[in-house]
C-alpha positions as CSV (number, residue, x, y, z in Angstrom):
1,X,0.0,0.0,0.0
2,X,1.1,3.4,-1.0
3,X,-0.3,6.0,1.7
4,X,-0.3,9.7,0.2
5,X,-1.7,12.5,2.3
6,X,-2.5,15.2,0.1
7,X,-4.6,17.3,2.7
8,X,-4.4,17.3,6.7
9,X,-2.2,15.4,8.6
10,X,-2.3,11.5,8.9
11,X,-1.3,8.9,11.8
12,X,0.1,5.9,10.6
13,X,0.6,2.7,12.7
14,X,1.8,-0.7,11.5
15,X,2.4,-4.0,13.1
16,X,6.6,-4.2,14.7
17,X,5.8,-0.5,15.6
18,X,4.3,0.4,18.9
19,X,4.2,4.3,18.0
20,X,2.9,6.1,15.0
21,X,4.2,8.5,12.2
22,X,2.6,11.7,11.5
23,X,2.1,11.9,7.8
24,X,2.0,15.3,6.4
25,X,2.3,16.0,2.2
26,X,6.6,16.2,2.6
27,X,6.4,12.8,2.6
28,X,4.8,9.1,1.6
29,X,4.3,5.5,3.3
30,X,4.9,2.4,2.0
31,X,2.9,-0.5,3.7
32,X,3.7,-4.2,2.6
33,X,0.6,-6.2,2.4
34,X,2.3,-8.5,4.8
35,X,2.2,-5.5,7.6
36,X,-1.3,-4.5,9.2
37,X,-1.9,-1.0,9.7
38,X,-4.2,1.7,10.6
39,X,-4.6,5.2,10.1
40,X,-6.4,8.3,12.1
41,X,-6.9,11.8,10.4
42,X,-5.5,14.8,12.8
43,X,-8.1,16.8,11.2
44,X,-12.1,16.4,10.2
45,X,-11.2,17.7,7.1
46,X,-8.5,15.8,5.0
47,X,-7.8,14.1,2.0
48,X,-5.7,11.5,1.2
49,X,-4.7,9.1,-1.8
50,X,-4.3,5.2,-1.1
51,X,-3.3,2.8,-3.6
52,X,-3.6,-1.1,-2.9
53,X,-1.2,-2.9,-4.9
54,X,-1.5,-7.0,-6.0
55,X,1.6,-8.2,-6.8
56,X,0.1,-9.2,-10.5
57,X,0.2,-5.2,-10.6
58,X,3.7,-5.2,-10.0
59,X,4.9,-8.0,-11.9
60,X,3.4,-5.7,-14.7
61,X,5.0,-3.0,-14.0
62,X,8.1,-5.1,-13.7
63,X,7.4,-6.8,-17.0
64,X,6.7,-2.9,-18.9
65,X,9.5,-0.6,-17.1
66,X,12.3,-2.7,-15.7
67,X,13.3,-4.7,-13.0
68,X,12.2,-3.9,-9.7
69,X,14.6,-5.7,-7.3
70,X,15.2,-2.4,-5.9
71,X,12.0,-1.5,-4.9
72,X,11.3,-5.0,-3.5
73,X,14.6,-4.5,-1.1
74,X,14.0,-0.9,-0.1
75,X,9.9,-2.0,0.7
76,X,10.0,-5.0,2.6
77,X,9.5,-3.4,5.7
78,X,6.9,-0.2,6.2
79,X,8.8,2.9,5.3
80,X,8.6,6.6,4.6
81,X,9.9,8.6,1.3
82,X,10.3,11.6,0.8
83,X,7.7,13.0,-1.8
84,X,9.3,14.3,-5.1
85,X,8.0,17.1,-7.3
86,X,6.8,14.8,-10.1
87,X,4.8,13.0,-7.8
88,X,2.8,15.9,-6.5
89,X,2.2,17.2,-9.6
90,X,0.7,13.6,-10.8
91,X,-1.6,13.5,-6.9
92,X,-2.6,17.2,-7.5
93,X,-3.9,16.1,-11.1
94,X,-5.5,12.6,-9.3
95,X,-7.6,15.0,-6.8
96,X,-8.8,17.2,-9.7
97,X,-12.9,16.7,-10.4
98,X,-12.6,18.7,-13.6
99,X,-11.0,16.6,-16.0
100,X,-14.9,16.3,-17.5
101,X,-17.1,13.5,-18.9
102,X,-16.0,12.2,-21.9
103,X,-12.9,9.8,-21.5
104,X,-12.8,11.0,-17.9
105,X,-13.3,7.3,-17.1
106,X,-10.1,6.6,-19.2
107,X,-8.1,9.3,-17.8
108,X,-7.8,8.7,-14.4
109,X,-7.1,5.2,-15.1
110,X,-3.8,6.3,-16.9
111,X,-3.3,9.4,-14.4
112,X,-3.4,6.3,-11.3
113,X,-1.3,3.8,-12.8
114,X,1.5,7.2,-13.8
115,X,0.9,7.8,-10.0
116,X,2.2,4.4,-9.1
117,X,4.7,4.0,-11.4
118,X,5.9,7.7,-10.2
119,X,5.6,6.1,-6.4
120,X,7.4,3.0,-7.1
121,X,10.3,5.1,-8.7
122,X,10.4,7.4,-5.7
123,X,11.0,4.0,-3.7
124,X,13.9,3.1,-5.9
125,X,15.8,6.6,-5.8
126,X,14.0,8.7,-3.4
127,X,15.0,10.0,0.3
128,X,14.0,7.5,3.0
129,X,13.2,9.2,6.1
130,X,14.0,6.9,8.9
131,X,13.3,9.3,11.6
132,X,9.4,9.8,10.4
133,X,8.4,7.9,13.4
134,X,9.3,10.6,15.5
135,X,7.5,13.5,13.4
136,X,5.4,14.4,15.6
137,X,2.2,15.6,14.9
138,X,2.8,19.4,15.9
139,X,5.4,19.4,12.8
140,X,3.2,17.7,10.3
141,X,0.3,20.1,11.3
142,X,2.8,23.0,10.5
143,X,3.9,21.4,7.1
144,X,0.0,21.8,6.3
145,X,0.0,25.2,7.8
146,X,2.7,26.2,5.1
147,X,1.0,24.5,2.1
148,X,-2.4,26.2,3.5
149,X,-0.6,29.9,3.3
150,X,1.0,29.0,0.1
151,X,-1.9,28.2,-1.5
152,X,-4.0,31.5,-0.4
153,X,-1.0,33.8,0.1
154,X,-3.1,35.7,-2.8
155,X,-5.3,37.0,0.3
156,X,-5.5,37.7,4.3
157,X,-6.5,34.7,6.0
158,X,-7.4,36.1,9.4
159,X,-6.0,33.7,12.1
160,X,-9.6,32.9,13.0
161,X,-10.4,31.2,10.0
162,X,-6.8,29.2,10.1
163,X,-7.3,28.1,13.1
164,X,-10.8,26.7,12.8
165,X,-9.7,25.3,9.6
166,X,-7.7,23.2,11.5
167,X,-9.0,22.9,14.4
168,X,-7.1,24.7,16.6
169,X,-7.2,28.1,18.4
170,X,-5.3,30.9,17.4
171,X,-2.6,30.9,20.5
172,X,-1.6,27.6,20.0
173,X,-1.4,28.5,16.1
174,X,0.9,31.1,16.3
175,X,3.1,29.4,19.2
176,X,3.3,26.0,17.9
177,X,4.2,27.7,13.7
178,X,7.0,30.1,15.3
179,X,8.4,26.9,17.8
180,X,8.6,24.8,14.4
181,X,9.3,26.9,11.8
182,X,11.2,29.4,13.5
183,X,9.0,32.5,12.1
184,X,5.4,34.2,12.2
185,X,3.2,33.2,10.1
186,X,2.9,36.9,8.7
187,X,6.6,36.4,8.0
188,X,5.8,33.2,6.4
189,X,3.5,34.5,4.3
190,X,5.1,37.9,3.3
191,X,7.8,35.5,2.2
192,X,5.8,33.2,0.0
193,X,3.7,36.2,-1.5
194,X,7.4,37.8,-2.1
195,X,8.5,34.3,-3.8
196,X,5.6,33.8,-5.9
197,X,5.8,37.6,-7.4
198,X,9.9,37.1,-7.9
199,X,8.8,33.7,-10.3
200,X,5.8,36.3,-12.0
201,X,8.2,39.1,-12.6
202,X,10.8,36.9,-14.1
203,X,8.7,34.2,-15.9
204,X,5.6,36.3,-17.6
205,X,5.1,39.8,-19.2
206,X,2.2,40.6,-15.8
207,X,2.4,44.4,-14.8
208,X,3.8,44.6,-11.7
209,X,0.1,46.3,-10.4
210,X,-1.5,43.1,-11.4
211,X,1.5,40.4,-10.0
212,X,1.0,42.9,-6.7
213,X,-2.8,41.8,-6.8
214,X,-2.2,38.1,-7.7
215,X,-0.2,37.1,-4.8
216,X,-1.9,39.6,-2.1
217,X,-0.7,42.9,-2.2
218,X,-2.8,46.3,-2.3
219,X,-1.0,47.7,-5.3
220,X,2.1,47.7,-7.5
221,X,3.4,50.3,-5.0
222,X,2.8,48.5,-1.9
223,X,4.6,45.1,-3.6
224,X,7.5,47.7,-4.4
225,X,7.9,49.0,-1.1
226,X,8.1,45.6,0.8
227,X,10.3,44.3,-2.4
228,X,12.7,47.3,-1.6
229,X,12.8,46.7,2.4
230,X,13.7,42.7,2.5
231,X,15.5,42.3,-0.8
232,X,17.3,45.7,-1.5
233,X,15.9,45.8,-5.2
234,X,12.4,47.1,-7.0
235,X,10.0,45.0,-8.9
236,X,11.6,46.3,-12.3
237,X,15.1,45.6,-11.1
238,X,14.3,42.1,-10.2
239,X,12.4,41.8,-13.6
240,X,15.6,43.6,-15.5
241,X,18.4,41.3,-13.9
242,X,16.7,38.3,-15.2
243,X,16.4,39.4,-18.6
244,X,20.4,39.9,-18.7
């Protein structure tokens, strides 16, 4: 069984292991069907992919990519991988509901069996983490706290809302962000607002008034001034040194 937590933090316990690993979307499990295991959701609200594997599946992936000797080493024992870019892109494009009607059926057939061939290659050559079972909950919670700001660093989420999006209050927010991540999380976000208008600026032809308003700020001019008090250089310089 691959495990992939693609919203909201998961527990994961297995037999030979008395404690649990916090699963948050950093990282993936890999269950043998050999091991029994259960999971519990940190969070009412979560989402997560699970793909049960027969070994038939496997000898056909064997059979149409390659030998798999090395995942069968790394994987017979319950461990934890970290998650590369490929295979979020290919979960993010699993969890979509808009990829319509006709040969939708068809679609996500191919999309899941690229998602397992992508997970059984992260096996083979990705980053075990062998101290996931100490990952405690507070630090996958935080992981999902970043993803969350990412994701709607385009606007102010008041710390209300955060917090009773997942499900906790707004002291214990702010304390337990800062004691894992090591900054506020309006210093997290005015960082991943500032990192998603440096890609804009250097990757399209956006005014800077409308970057400013597609990752959260009031104006060109307020992007500009923050630009010019953490990084030492305008919008137009950070545009113009890219295009050298």
């Amino acid at each position: 069984m691959f495990m992939l937590p693609s919203q909201g933090a998961i527990e994961l316990k297995h037999e030979g292991r008395s404690k649990g690993a916090w699963l948050s979307q950093e990282c993936f499990a890999v269950v043998p069907a050999t091991r029994g295991h259960q999971t519990r959701a940190a969070l009412a609200s979560h989402h997560h992919i699970a793909l049960y594997v027969t070994e038939d599946a496997l000898g056909k992936v064997d059979a149409r990519m390659g030998s798999l000797q090395e995942f069968y080493r790394r994987a017979d024992r319950p461990i934890l991988i970290q998650r590369s870019a490929a295979l979020r892109a290919l979960q993010d494009l699993a969890m979509r509901k808009d990829l319509g009607t006709y040969g939708g059926s068809a679609l996500r057939l191919d999309i899941a069996s690229a998602l397992l061939v992508q997970c059984i290659s992260d096996v083979m050559t990705g980053l075990a983490m062998p101290d996931a079972a100490r990952h405690d909950h507070g630090a996958a919670l935080v992981a999902d706290l970043k993803s969350y700001i990412i994701n709607h660093a385009d606007r102010n989420v008041p710390l209300d809302e955060i917090g009773q999006r997942f499900g906790i209050s707004r002291r214990h927010l702010t304390r337990l962000f800062r004691e894992k991540s090591g900054v506020s999380i309006g210093a997290y976000q005015q960082g991943a607002r500032l990192k998603q208008a440096k890609t804009l600026l250097t990757g399209t032809d956006l005014s800077i008034g409308e970057i400013a308003l597609r990752v959260g700020f009031e104006s060109g001019g307020a992007l500009a001034r923050t630009m010019r008090r953490t990084t030492g250089r305008s919008p137009s310089e950070i545009r113009t040194s890219k295009a050298r």
